[in-house]
N, C-alpha and C positions, 0 to 999 in steps of 0.2 A: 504494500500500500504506500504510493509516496506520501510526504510530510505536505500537508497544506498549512498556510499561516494567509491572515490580512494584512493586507500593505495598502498604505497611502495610494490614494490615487496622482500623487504628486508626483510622487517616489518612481512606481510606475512610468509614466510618461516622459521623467528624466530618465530612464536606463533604455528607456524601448525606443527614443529619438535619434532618428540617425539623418544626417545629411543636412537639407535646409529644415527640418525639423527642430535640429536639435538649435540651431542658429535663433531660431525664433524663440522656442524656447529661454532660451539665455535671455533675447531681447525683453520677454514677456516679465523677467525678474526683475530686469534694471526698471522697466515701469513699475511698477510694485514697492520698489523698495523709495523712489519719489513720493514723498509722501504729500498732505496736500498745502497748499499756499509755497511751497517748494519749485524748483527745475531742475532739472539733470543736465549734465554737460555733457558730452560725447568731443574728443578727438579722434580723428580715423588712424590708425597704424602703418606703417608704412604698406604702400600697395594697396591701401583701402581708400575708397572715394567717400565723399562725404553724400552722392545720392547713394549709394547704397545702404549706407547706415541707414537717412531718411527712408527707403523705402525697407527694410526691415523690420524700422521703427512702426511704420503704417503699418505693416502686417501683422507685427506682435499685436496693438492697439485693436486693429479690426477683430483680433480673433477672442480677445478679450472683451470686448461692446464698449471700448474704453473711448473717449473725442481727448485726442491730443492736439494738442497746437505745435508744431516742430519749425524749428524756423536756422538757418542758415548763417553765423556770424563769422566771418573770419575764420573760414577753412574749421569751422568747430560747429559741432549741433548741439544746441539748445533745447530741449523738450518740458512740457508740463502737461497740467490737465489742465482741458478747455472747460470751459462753462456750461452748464447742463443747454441741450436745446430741448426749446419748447416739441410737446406732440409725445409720443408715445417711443420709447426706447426700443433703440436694437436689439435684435436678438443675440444672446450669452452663448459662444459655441464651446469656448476653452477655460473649464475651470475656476469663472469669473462669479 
């Protein structure tokens, strides 16, 4: 009989992400861990562009139901959370 145990649905999704998954994933933390009236800064690493970050950042965001504001200063990205819009919320796909 194998050993069954419960695990985090967290925990999960970090060990099983492989590829652009797992990218997102990471991104989905650093949003997360901005907390609110806060921004996050982002510098790209060598080889990295600063729209890719932005559009990582979008996708981490969308998969969360999160409204980020991301905006572009001097080779460095800036991010926070936008203001609720008025009407009826997105739909929550990713552990939001």
């Amino acid at each position: 009989m194998p050993k069954f145990e419960i695990v985090a649905m967290s925990e999960v999704q970090t060990k099983t992400a492989t590829g652009q998954s797992r990218l997102v994933l990471e991104y989905v933390e650093l949003i997360r861990s901005v907390g609110p009236g806060k921004a996050g800064l982002l510098t790209p690493d060598e080889g990295e562009t600063t729209n890719a970050i932005r559009r990582r950042l979008g996708t981490a965001a969308k998969a969360m139901g999160v409204d980020l504001t991301i905006k572009n200063a001097g080779g460095a990205i800036y991010f926070w959370a936008a203001k609720r819009r008025r009407g009826r919320p997105r739909k929550v796909t990713l552990g939001g």
